[in-house]
KENUKOL-660746 format. One record per residue (C-alpha): residue in three letters; residue number from 1; x, y, z. Coordinates in steps of 0.02 Angstrom, whole numbers. Example, Ala and Ser with C-alpha at 12.3 -4.5 7.8 and 13.67 -1.06 7.14 Angstrom:
// KENUKOL-660746
{ala, 1, {615, -225, 390}}
{ser, 2, {684, -53, 357}}
// end
This chain:
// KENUKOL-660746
{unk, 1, {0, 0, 0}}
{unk, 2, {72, 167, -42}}
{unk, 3, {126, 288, 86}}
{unk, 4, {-34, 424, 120}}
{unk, 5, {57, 567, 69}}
{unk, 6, {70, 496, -102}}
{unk, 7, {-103, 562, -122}}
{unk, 8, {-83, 733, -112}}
{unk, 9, {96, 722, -197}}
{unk, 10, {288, 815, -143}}
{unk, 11, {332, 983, -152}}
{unk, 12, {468, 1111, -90}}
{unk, 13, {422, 1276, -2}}
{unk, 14, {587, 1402, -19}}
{unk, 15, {549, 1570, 99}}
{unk, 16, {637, 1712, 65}}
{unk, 17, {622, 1814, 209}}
{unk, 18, {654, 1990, 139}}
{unk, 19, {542, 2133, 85}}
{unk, 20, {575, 2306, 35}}
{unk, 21, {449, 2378, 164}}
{unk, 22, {345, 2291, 295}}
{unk, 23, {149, 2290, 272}}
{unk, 24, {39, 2328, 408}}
{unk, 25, {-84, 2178, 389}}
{unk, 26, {64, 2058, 366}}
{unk, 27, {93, 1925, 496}}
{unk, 28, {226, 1826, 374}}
{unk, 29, {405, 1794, 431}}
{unk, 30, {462, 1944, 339}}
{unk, 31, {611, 2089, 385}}
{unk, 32, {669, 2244, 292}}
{unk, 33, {865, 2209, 260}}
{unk, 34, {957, 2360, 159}}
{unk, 35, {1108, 2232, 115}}
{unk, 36, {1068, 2057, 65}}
{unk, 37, {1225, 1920, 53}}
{unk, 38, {1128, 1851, -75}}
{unk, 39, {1281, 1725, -112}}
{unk, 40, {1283, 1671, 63}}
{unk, 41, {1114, 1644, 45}}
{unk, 42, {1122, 1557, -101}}
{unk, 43, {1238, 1428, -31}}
{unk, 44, {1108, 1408, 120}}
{unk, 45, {982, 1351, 8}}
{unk, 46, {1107, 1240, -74}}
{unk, 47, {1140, 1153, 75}}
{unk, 48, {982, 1140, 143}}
{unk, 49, {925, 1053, -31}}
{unk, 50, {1079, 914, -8}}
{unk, 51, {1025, 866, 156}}
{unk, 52, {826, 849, 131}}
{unk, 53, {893, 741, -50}}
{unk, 54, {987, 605, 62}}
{unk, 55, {827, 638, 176}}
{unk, 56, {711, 595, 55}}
{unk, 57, {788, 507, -99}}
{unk, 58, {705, 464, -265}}
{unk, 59, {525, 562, -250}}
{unk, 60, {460, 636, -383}}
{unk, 61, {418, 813, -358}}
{unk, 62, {285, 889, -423}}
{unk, 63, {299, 1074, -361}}
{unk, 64, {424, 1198, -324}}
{unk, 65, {355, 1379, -213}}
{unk, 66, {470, 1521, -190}}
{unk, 67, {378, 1614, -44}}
{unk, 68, {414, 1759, 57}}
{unk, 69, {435, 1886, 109}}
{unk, 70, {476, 1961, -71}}
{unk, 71, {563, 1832, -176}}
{unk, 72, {559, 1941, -320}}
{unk, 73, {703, 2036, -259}}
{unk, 74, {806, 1845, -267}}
{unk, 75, {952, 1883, -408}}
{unk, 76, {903, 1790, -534}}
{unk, 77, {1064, 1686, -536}}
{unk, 78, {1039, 1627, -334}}
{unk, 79, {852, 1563, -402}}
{unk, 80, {941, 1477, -546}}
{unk, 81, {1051, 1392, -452}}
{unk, 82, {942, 1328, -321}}
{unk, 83, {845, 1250, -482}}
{unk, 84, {979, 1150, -557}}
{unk, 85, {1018, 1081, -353}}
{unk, 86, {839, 1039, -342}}
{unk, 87, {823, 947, -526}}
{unk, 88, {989, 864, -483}}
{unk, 89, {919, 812, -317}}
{unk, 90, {740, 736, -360}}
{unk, 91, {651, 691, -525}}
{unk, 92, {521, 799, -596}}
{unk, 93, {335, 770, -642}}
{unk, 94, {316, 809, -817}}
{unk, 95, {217, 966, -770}}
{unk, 96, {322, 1019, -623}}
{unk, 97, {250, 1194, -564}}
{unk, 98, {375, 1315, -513}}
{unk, 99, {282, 1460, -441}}
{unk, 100, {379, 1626, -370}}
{unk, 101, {288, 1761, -270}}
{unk, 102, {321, 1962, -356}}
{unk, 103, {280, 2117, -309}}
{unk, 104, {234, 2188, -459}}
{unk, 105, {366, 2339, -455}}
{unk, 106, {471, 2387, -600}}
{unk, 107, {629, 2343, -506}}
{unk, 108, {563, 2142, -485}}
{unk, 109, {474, 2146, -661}}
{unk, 110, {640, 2195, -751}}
{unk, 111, {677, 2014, -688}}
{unk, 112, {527, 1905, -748}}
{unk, 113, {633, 1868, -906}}
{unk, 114, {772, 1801, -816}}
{unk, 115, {678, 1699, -676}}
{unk, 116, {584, 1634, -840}}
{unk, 117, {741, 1579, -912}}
{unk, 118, {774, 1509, -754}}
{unk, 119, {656, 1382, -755}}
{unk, 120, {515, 1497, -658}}
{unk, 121, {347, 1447, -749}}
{unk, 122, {237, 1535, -641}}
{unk, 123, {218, 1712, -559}}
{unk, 124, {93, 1747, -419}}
{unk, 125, {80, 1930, -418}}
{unk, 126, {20, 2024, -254}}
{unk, 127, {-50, 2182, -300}}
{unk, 128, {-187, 2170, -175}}
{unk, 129, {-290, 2323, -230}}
{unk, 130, {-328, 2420, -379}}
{unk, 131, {-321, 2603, -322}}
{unk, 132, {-193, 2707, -274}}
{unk, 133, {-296, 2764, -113}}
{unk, 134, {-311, 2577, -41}}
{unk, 135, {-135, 2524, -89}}
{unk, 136, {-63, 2675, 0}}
{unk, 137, {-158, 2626, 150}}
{unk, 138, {-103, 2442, 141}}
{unk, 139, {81, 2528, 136}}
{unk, 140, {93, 2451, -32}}
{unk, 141, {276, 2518, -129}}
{unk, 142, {196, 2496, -283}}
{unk, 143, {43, 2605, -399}}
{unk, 144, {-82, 2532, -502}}
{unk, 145, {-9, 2592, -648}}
{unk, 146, {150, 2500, -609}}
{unk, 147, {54, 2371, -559}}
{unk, 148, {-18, 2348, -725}}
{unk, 149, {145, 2366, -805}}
{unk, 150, {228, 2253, -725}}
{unk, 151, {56, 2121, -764}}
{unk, 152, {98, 2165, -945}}
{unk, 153, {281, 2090, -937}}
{unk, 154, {213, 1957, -837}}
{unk, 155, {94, 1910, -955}}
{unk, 156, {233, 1893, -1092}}
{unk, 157, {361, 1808, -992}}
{unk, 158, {260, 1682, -916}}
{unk, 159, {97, 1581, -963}}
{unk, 160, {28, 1560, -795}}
{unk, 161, {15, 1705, -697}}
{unk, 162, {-98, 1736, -537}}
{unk, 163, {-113, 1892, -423}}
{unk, 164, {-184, 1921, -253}}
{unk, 165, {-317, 2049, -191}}
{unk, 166, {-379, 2106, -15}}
{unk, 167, {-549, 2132, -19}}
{unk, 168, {-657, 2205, 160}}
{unk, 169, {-535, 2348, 167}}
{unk, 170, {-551, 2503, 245}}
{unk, 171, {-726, 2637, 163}}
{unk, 172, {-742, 2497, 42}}
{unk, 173, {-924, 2446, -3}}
{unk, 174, {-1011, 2327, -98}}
{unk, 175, {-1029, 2408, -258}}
{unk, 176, {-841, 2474, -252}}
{unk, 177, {-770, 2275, -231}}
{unk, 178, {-885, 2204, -358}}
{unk, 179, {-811, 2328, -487}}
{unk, 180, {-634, 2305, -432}}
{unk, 181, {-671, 2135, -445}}
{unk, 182, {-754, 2154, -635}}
{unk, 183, {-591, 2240, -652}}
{unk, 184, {-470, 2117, -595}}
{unk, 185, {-554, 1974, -710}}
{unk, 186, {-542, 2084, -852}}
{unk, 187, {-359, 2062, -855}}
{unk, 188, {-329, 1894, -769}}
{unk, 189, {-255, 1754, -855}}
{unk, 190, {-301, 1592, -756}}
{unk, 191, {-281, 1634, -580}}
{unk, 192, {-340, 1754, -439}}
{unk, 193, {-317, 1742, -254}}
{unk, 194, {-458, 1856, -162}}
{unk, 195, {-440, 1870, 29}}
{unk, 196, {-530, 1944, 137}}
{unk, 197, {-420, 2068, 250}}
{unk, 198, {-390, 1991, 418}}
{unk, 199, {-344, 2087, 589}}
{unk, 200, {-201, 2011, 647}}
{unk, 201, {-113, 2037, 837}}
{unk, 202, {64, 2090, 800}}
{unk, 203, {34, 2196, 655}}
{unk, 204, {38, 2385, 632}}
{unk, 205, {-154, 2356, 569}}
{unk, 206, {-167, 2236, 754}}
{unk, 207, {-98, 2382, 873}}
{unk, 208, {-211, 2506, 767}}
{unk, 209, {-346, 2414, 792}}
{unk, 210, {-330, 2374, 980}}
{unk, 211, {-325, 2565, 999}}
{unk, 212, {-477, 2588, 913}}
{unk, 213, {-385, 2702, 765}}
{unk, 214, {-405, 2584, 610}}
{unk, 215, {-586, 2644, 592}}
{unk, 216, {-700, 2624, 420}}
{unk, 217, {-686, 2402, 426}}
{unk, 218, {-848, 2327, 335}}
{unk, 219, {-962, 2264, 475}}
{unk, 220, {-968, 2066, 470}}
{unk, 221, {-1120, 2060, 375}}
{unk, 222, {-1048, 2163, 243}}
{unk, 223, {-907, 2077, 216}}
{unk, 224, {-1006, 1910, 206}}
{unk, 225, {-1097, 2002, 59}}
{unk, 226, {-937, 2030, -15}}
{unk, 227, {-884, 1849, 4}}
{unk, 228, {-1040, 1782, -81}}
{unk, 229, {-1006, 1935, -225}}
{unk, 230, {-836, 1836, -252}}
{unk, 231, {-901, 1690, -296}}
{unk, 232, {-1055, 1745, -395}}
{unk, 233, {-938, 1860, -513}}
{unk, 234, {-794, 1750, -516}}
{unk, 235, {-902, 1595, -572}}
{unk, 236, {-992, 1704, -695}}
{unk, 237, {-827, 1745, -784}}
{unk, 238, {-756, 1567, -761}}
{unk, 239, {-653, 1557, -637}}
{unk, 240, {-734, 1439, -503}}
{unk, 241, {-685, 1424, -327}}
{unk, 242, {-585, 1278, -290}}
{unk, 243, {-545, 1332, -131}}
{unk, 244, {-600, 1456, 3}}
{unk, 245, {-504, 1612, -67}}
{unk, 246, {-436, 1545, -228}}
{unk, 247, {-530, 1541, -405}}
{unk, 248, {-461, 1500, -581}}
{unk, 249, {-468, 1401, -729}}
{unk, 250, {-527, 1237, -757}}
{unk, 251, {-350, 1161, -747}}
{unk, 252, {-244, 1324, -691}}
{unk, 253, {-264, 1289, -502}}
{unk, 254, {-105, 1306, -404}}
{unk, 255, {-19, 1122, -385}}
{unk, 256, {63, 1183, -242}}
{unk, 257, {-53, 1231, -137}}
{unk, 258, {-163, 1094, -161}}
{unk, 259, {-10, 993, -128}}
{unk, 260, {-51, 1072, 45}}
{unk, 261, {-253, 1062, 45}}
{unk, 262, {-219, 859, -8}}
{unk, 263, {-115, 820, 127}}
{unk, 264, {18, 771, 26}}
{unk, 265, {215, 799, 111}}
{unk, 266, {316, 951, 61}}
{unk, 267, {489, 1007, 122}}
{unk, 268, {506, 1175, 202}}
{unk, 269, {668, 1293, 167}}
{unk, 270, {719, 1458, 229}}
{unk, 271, {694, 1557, 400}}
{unk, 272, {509, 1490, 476}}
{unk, 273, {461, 1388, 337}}
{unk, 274, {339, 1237, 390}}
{unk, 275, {358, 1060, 327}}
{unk, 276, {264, 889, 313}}
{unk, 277, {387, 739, 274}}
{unk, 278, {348, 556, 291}}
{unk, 279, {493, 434, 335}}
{unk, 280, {481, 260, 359}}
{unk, 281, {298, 266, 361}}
{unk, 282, {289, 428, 505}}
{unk, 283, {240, 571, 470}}
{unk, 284, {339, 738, 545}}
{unk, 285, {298, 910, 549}}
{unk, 286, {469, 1018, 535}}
{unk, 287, {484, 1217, 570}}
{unk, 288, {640, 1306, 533}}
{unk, 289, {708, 1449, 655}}
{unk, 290, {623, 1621, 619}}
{unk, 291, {748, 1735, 622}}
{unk, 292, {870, 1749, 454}}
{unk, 293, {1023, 1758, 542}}
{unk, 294, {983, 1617, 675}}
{unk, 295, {925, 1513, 502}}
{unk, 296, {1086, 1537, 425}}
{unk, 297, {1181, 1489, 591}}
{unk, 298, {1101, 1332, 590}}
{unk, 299, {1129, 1280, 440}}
{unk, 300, {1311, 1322, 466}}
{unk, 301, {1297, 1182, 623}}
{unk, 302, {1184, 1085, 533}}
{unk, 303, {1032, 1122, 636}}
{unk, 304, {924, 1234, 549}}
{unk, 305, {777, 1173, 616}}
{unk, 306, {672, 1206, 781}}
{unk, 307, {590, 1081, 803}}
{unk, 308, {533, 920, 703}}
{unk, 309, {396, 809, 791}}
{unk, 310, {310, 663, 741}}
{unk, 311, {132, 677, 700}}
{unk, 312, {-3, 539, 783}}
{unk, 313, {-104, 456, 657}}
{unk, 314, {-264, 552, 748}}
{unk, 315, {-166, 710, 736}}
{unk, 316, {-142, 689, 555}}
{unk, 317, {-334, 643, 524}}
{unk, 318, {-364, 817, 600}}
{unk, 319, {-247, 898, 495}}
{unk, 320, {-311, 810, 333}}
{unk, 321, {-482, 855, 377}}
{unk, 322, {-455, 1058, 435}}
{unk, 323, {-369, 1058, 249}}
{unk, 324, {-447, 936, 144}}
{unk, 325, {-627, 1039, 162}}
{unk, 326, {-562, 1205, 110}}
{unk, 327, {-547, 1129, -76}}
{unk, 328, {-729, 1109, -159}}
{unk, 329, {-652, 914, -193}}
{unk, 330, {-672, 885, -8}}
{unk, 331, {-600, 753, 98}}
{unk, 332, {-591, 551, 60}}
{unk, 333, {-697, 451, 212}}
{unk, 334, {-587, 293, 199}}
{unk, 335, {-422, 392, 205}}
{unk, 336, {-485, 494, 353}}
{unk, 337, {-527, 347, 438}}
{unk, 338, {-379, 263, 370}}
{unk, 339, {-284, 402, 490}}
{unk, 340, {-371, 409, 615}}
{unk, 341, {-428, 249, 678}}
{unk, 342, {-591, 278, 671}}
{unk, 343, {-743, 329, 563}}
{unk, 344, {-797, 516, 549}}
{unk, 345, {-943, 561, 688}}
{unk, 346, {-1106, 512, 586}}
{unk, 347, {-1215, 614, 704}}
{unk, 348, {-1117, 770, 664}}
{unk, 349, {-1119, 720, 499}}
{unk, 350, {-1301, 677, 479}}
{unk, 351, {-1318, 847, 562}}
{unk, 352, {-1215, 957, 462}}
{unk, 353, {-1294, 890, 320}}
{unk, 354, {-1475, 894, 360}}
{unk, 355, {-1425, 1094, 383}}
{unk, 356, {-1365, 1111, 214}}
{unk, 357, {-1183, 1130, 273}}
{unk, 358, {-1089, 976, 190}}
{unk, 359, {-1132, 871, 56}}
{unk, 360, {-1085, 679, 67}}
{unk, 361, {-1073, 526, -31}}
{unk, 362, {-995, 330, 3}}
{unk, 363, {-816, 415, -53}}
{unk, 364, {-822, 600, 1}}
{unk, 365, {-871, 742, 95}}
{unk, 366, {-887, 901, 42}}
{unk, 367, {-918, 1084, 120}}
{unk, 368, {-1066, 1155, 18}}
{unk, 369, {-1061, 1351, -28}}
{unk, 370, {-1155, 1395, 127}}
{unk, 371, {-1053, 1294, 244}}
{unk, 372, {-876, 1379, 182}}
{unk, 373, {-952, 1555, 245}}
{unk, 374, {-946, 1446, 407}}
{unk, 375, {-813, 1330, 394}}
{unk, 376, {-715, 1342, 561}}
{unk, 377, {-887, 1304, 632}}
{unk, 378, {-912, 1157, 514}}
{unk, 379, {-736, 1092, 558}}
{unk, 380, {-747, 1116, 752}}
{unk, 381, {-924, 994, 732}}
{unk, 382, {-824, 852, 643}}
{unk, 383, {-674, 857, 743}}
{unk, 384, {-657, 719, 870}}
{unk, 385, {-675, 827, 1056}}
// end
């Protein structure tokens, strides 16, 4: 029987910690650094990619992430190097995805050639609004006119490109996000991400909002309007939901991230970066230091990582579940119960269901429209305690 991360498939997360300016909703491992050893960096990856192959020898990898952080503002040569390691290290699936996170800035789009060359085949863009107003507020470096420039040389560099908006901003209403959402269709190519801006404690936007001074937030029924807007335009033009804030294609979804929503395993590389890797039949969740100086140290004395503990198999049913029902595919009964042990709760299944919050068959289950509006709810009912 094959291992149960073979069916969700193996990728590798890079993180590239840097960023030319820190946002005030971000809660990412990200740090403002004026000079960059982007050599000595380089040869961190390197490493880092020799000891996961003798680690994990022979997969076949079907998606590569650079995340950040900004890893737009990676020389071109450090991502084409870490490339040729990783194809030396591990076969490739004939459509290996190689996706690397932009801000779309003139400095990073003079680069999309290059990273192309590289062996980059797709760009996920964050532009995250599409007026100037919003983007200044966001403490966004870039305009939407450079925005859309940079979009442009995407488009001609790569053929898969996504970008990322924030929608339940500040003053926004209904009317103004459908139309920036009309917008945003109008020039995507196969991809959008749309989330809805989150309040998080340790942000500028967190201590702001603690002292009462980000004012102008949708109220919560208003920014369940715009949710269901989302999905309403964004089927209408073809791009479907697969997952709770992701839309695109038939096709064009992102292999890596449902690499995640699947449950599959994926190696994590750089300063915080998560990982799922299965040896000898156990399963192990890995998380590198934070800090980019304390990651580089420890890959020096060959102990990058913080910590790296084995998962339970009822642990890992958890996990599978709280990810497997963001994706409209939904989650597999026998391999849940597989990990766990034990069947899924039929009365809070029978229940959900009779509500109109999951759908269910013999194979699957499935979170229906209404229950992803709810679906931390709909997860805390299935999960065992």
């Amino acid at each position: 029987m094959p291992d149960d991360w073979q069916q969700g498939g193996f990728g590798l997360y890079i993180h590239w910690p840097f960023c030319q300016a820190k946002c005030p909703y971000c809660d990412f491992n990200s740090h403002v650094a004026h000079k960059i050893d982007q050599v000595r960096w380089r040869d961190a990856y390197l490493s880092e990619i020799d000891r996961y192959g003798e680690i994990l020898p022979g997969r076949v990898l079907n998606s590569i992430f650079f995340g950040g952080g900004t890893p737009s503002l990676m020389d071109p040569e450090v991502v084409q190097a870490i490339l040729e390691r990783i194809r030396s290290t591990w076969p490739a699936a004939n459509d290996l995805e190689v996706t690397l996170e932009a801000n779309p800035g003139s400095v990073e789009a003079a680069r999309f050639r290059a990273y192309a060359d590289a062996g980059v085949s797709r760009i996920s863009m964050g532009i995250q609004a599409l007026n100037d107003e919003d983007l200044r507020r966001l403490g966004r470096v870039h305009t939407v006119s450079e925005a859309r420039q940079a979009f442009g040389i995407a488009r001609e560099c790569f053929d898969r490109v996504s970008f990322d908006l924030i929608y339940a901003r500040q003053d926004q209403t209904l009317d103004n996000w459908r139309k920036e959402l009309t917008e945003a269709l109008s020039m995507a190519v196969d991809h959008l991400s749309l989330y809805q801006l989150t309040i998080e404690s340790g942000t500028a936007f967190g201590d702001r909002y603690a002292a009462g001074k980000l004012r102008g937030l949708p109220e919560d029924d208003c920014a369940a309007d715009m949710y269901e807007a989302t999905q309403e335009v964004c089927g209408a033009a073809g791009f479907p939901a697969y997952e709770v804030s992701n839309h695109a294609r038939p096709g064009a979804e992102s292999r890596h991230n449902l690499i995640y929503w699947r449950y599959g395993d994926y190696i994590g590389i750089g300063p915080g970066a998560h990982g799922r890797i299965t040896q000898e039949n156990q399963k192990f969740a890995t998380e590198a230091w934070s800090a980019p100086n304390r990651w580089l140290e420890g890959v020096s004395s060959g102990n990058p990582e913080k910590l790296k503990t084995s998962i339970s198999g009822a642990d890992q049913a958890a996990e599978y579940l709280m990810m497997g029902l963001r994706i409209t595919e939904g989650i597999d009964r026998n391999r849940y119960q597989a990990l766990a042990g034990t069947p899924m709760p039929q009365d809070a299944l029978a229940h959900l269901q009779e509500i109109g919050m999951i759908s269910t068959d013999p194979r699957r289950i499935r979170v229906t429209d209404q229950g992803r509006m709810v679906l931390n709810s709909v997860i805390k009912e299935l999960l065992p305690g």
